[in-house]
DSSP file (Angstrom, degrees, kcal/mol; ACC not computed):
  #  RESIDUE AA STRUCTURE BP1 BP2  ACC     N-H-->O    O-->H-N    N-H-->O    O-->H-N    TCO  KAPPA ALPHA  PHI   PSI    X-CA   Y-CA   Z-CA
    1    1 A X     >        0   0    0      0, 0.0     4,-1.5     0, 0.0     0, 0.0   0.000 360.0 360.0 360.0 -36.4    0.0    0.0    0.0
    2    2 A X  H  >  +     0   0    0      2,-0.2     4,-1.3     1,-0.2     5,-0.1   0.902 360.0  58.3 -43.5 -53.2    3.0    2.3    0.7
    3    3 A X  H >> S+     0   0    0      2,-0.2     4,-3.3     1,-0.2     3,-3.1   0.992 101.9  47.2 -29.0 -79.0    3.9    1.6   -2.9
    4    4 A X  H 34 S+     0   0    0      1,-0.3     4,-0.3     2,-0.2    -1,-0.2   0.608 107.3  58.0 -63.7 -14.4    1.1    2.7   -4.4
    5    5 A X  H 3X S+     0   0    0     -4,-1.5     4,-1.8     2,-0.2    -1,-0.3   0.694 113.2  40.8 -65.6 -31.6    1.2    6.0   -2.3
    6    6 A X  H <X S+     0   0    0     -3,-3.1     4,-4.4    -4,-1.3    -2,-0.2   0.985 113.9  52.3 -63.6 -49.8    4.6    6.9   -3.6
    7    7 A X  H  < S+     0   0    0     -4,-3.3     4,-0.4     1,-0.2     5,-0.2   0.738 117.9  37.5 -49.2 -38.1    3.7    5.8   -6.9
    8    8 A X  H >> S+     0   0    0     -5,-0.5     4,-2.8    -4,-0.3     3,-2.0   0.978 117.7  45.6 -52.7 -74.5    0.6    8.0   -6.7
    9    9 A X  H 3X S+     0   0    0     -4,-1.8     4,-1.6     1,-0.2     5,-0.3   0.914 118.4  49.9 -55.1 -42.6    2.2   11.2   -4.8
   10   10 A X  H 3< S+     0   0    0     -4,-4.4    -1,-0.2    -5,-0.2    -2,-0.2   0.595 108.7  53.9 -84.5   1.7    5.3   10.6   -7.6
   11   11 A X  H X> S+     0   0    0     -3,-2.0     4,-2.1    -4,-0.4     3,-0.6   0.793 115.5  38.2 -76.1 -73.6    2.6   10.5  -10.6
   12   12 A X  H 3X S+     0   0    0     -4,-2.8     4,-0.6     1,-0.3    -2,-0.2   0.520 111.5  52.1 -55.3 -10.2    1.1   13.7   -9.6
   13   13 A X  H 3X S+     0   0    0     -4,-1.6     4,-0.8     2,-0.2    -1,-0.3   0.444 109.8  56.5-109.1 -22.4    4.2   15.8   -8.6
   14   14 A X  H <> S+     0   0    0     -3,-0.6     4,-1.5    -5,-0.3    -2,-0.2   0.947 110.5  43.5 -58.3 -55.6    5.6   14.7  -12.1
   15   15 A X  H  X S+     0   0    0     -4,-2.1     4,-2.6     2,-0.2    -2,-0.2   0.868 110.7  54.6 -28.3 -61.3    2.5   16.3  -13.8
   16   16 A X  H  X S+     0   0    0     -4,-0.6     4,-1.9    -5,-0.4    -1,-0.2   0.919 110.5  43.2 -24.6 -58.4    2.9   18.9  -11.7
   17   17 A X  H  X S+     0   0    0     -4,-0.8     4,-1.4     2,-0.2    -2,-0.2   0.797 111.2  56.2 -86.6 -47.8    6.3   19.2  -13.0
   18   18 A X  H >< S+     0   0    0     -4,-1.5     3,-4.2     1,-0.2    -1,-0.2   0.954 108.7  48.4 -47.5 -87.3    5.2   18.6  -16.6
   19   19 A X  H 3< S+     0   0    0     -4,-2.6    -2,-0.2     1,-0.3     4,-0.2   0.417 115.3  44.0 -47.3 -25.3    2.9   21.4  -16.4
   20   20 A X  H 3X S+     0   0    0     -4,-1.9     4,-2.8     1,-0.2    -1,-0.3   0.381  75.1 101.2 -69.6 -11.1    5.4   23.6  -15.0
   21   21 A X  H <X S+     0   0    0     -3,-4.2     4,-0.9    -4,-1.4    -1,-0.2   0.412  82.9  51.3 -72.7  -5.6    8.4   23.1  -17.0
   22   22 A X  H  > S+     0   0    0     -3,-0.2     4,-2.0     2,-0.2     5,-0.2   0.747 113.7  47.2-105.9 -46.2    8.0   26.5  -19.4
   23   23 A X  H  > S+     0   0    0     -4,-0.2     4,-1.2     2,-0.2     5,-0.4   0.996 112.7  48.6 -46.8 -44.5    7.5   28.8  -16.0
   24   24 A X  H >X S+     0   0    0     -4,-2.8     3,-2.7     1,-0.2     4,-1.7   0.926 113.2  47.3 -42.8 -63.5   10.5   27.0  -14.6
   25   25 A X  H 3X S+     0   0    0     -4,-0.9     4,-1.5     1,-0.4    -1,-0.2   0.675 117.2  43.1 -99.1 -47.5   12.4   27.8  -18.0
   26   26 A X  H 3X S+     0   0    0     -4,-2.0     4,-0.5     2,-0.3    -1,-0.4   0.225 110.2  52.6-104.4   8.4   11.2   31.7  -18.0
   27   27 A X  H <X S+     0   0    0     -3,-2.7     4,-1.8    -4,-1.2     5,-0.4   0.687 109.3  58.3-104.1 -23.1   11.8   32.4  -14.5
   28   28 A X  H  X S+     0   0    0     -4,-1.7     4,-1.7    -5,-0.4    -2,-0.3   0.875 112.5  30.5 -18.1 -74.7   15.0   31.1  -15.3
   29   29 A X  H  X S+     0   0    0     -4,-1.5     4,-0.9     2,-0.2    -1,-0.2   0.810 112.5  59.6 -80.7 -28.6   16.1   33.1  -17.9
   30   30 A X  H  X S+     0   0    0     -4,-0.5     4,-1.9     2,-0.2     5,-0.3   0.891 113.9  53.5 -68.8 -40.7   14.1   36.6  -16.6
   31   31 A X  H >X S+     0   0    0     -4,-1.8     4,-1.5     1,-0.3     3,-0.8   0.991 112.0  41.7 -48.3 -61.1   16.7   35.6  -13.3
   32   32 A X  H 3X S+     0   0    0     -4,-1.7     4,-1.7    -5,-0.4    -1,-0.3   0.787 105.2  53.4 -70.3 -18.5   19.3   35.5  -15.1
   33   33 A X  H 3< S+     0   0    0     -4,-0.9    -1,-0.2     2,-0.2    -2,-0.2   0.318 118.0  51.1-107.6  -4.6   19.0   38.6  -17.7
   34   34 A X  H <X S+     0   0    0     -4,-1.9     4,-1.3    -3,-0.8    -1,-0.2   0.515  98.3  63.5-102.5  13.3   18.6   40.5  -14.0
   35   35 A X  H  X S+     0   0    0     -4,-1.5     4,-0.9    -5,-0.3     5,-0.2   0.905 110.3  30.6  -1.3-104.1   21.2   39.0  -13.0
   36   36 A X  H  < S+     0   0    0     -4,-1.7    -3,-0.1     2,-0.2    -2,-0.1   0.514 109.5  68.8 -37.6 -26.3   23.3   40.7  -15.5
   37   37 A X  H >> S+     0   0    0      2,-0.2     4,-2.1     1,-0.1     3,-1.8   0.941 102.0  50.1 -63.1 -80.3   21.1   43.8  -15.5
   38   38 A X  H 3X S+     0   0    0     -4,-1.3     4,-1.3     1,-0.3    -2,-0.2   0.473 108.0  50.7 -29.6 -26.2   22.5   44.3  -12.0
   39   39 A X  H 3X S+     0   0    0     -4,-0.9     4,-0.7     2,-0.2    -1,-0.3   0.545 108.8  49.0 -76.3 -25.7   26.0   43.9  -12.9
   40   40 A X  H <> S+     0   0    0     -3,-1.8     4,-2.5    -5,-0.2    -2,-0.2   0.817 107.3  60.9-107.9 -32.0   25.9   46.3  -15.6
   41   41 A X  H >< S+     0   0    0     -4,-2.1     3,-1.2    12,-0.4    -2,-0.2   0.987 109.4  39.4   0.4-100.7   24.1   48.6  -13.1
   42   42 A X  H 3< S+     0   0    0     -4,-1.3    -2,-0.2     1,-0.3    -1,-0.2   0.673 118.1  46.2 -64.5 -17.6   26.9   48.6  -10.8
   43   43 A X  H 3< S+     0   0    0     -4,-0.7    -1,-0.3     2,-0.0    -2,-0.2   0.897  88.0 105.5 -89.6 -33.0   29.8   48.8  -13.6
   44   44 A X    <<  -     0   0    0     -4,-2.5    -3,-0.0    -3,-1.2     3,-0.0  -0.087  45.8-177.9 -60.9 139.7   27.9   51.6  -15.6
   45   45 A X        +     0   0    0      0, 0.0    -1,-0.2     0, 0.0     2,-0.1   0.581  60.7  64.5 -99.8 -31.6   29.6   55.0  -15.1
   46   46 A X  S  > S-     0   0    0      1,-0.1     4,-1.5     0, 0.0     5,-0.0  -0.468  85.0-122.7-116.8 177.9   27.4   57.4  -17.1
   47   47 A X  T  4 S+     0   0    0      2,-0.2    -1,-0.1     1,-0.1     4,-0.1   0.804 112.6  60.8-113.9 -34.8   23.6   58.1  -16.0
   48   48 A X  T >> S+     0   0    0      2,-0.2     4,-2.9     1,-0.2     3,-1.0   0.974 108.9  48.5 -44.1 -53.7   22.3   56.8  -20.0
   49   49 A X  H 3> S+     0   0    0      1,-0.3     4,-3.8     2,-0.2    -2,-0.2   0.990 111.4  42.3 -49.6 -56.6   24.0   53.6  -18.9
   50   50 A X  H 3< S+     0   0    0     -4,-1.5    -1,-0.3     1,-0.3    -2,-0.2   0.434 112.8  57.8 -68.3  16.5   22.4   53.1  -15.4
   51   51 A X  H X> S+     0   0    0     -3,-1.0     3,-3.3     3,-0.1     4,-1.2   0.760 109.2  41.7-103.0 -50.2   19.1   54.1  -16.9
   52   52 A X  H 3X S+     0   0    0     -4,-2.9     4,-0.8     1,-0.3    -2,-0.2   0.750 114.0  53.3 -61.6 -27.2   19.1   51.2  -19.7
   53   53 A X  H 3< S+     0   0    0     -4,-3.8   -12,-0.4    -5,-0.2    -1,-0.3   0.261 108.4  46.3 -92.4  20.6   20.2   49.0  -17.4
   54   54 A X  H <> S+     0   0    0     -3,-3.3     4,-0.6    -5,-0.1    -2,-0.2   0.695 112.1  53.9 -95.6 -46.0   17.3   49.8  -14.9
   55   55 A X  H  X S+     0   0    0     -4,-1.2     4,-3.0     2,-0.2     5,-0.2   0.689 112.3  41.9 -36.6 -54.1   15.1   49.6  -17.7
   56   56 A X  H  X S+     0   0    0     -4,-0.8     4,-2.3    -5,-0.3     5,-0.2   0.932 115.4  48.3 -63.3 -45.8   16.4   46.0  -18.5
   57   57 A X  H  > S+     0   0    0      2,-0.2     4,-1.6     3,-0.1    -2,-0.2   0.748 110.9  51.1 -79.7 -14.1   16.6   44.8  -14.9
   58   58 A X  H  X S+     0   0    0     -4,-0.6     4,-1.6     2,-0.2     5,-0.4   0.953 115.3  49.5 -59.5 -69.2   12.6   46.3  -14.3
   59   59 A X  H  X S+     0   0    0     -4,-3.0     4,-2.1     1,-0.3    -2,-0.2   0.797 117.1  35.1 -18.4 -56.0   11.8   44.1  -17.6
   60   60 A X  H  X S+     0   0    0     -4,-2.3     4,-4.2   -27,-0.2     5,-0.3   0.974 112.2  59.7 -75.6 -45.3   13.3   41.1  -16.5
   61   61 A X  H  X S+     0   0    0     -4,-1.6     4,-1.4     2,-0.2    -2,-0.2   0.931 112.0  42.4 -16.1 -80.7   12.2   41.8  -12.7
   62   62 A X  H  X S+     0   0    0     -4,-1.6     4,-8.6     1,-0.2    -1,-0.2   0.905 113.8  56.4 -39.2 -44.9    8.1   41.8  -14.1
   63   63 A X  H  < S+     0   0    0     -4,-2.1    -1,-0.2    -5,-0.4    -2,-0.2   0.955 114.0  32.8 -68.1 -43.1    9.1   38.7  -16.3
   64   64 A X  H >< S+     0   0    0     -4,-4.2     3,-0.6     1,-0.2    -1,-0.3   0.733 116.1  61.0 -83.4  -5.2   10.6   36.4  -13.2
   65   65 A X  H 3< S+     0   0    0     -4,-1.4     3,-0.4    -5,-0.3    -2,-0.2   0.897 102.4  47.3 -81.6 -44.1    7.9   38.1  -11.2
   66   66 A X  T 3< S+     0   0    0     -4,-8.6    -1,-0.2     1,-0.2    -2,-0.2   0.315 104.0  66.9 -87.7  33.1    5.1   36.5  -13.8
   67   67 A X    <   +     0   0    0     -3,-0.6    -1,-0.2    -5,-0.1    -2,-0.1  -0.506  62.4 122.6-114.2  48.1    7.0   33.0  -13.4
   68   68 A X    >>  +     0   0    0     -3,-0.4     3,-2.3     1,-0.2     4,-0.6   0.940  62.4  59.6 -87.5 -76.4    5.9   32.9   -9.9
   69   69 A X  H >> S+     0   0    0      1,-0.3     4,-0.6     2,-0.1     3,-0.5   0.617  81.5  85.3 -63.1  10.3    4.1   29.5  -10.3
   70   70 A X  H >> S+     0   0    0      1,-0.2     4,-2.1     2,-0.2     3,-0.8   0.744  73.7  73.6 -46.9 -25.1    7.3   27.9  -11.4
   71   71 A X  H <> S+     0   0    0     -3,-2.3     4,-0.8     1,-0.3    -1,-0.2   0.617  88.9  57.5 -75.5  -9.6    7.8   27.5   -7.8
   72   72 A X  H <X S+     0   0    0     -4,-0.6     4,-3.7    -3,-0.5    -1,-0.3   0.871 107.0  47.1 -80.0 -30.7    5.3   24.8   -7.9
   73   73 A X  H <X S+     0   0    0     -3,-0.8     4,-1.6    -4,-0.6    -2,-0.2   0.738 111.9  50.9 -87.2 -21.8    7.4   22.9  -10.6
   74   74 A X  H  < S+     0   0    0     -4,-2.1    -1,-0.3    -5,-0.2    -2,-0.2   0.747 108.8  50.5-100.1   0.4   10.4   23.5   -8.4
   75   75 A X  H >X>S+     0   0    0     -4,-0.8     4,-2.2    -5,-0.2     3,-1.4   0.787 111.0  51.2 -57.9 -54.2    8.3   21.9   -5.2
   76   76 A X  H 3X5S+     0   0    0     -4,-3.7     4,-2.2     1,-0.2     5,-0.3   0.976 109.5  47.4 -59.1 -45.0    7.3   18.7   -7.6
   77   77 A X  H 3X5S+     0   0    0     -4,-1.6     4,-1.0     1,-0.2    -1,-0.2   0.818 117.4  46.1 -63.0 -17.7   11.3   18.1   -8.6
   78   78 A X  H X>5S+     0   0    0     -3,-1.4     4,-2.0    -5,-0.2     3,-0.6   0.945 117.3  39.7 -90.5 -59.2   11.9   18.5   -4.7
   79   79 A X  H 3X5S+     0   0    0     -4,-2.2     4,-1.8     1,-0.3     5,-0.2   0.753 117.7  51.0 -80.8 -21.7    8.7   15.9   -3.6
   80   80 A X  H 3X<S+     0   0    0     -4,-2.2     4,-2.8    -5,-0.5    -1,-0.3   0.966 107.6  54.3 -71.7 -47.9    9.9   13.5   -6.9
   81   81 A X  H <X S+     0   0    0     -4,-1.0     4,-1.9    -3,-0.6     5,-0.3   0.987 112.5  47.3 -64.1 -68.4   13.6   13.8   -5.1
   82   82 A X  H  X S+     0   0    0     -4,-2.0     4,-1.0     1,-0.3     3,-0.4   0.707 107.3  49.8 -17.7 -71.5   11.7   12.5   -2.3
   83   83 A X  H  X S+     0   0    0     -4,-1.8     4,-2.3     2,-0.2     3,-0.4   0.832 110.9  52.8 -36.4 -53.6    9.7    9.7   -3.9
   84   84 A X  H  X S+     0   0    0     -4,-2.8     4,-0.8     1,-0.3    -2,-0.3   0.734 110.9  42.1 -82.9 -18.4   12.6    8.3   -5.3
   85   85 A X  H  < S+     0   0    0     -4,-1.9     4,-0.3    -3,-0.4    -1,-0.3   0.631 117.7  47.0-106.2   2.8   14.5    8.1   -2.4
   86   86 A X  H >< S+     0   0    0     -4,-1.0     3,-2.8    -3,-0.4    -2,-0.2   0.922 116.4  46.0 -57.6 -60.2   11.4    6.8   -0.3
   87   87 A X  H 3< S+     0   0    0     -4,-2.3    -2,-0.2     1,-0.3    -3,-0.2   0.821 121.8  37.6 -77.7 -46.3   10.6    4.1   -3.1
   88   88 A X  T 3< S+     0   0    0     -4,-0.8    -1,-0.3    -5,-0.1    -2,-0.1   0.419  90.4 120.9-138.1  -6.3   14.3    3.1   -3.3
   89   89 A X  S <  S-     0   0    0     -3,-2.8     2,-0.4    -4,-0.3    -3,-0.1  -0.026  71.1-105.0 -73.2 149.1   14.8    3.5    0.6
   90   90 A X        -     0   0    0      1,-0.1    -1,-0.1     0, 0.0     2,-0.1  -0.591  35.9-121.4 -78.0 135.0   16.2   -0.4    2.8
   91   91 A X        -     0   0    0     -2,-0.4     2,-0.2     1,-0.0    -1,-0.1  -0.482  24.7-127.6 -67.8 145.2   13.4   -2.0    4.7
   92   92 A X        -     0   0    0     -2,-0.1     2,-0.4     1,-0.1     4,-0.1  -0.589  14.0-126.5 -92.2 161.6   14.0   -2.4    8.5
   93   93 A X        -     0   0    0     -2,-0.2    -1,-0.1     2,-0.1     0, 0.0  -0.697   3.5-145.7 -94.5 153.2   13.7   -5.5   10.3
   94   94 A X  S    S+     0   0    0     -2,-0.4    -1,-0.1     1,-0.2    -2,-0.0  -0.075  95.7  77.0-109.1  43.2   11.5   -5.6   13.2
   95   95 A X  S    S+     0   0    0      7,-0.0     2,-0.6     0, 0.0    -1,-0.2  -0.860  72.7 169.3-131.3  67.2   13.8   -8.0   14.8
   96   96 A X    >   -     0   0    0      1,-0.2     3,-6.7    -4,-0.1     6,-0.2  -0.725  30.3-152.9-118.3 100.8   16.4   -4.9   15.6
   97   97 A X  T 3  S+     0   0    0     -2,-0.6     6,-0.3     1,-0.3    -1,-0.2   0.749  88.2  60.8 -62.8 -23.2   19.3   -6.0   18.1
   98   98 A X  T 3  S+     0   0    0      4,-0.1    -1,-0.3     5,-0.0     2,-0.2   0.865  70.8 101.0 -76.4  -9.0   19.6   -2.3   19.3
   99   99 A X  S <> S-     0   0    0     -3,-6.7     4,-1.9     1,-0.2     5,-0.2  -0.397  72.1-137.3 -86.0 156.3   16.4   -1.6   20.7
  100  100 A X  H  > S+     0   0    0      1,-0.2     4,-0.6    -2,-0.2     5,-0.2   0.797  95.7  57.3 -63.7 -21.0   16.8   -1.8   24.3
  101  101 A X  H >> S+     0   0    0      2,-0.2     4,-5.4     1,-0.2     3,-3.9   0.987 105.3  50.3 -56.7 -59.2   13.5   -3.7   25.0
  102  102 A X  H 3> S+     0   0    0      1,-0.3     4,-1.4     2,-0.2    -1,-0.2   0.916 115.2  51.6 -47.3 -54.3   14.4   -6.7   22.7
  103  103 A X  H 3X S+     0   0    0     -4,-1.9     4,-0.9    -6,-0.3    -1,-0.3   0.557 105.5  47.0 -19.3 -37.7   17.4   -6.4   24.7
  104  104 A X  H <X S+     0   0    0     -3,-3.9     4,-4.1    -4,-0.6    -1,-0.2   0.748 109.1  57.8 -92.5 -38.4   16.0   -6.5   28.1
  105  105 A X  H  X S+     0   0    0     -4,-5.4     4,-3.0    -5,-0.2    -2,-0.2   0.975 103.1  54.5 -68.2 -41.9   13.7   -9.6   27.1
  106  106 A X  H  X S+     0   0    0     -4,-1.4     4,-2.0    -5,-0.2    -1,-0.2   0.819 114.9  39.0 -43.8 -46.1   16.9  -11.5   26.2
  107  107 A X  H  X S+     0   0    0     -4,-0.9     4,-1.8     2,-0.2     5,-0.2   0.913 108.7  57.9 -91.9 -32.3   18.4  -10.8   29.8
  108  108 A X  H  < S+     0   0    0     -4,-4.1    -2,-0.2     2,-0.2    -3,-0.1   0.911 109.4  46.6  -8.6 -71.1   15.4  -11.3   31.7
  109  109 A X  H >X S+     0   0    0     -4,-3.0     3,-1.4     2,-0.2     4,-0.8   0.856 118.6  45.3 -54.1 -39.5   15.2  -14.9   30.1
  110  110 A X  H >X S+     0   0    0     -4,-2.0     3,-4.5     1,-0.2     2,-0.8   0.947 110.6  47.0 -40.5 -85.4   18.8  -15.3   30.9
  111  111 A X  H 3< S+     0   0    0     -4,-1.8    -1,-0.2     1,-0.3    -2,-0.2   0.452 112.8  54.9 -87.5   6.0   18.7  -14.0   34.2
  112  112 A X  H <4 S+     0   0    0     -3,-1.4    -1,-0.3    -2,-0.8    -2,-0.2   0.715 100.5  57.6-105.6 -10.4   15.4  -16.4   34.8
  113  113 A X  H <<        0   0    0     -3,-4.5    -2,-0.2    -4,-0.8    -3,-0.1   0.704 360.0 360.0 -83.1 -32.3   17.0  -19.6   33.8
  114  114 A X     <        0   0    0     -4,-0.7    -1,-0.2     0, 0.0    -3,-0.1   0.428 360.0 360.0 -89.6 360.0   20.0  -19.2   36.7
């Protein structure tokens, strides 16, 4: 049953993922071109420069600003990461020599046999 809850949760956070993949891609690039905006900013010397390159970084600003639900596609790649290391994860045995109980029942019986 576990399965088929990953399998589920990791169907639908792939969709997710699907649906998201051209916001991801344009907040991406609006990131990066202010990114570079900002750099050019701080190196510009003359007040023409720092205006076009205010201009550039507003542009790009609005642009990663309307790639907001990309942060949904970058939740599914996190909740996939997830799935896959759930689905791929070792089962424990519930015969496990460190917890102390199992422990305690073993010297009990000892210590009932003397």
């Amino acid at each position: 049953m576990k399965k088929f809850g990953l399998f589920l949760l990791g169907g639908i956070a792939a969709v997710i993922l699907l649906a998201n993949l051209g916001p991801m891609i344009g907040l991406a690039i609006g990131l990066v071109i202010l990114y570079f905006a900002v750099k050019g900013f701080m190196k510009a010397e003359t007040t023409s420069k720092k205006v076009i390159w205010a201009v550039i970084g507003i542009i790009a600003a609005c642009s990663a600003i309307s790639n907001i639900p990309a942060l949904l596609g970058i939740a599914a790649v996190y909740v996939l990461y997830v799935v896959y290391k759930s689905w791929s994860g070792k089962k424990q045995d519930s015969n496990d020599d460190s917890d102390p109980f199992v422990n305690f029942e073993k010297q009990w019986a000892e210590m009932n046999r003397n």
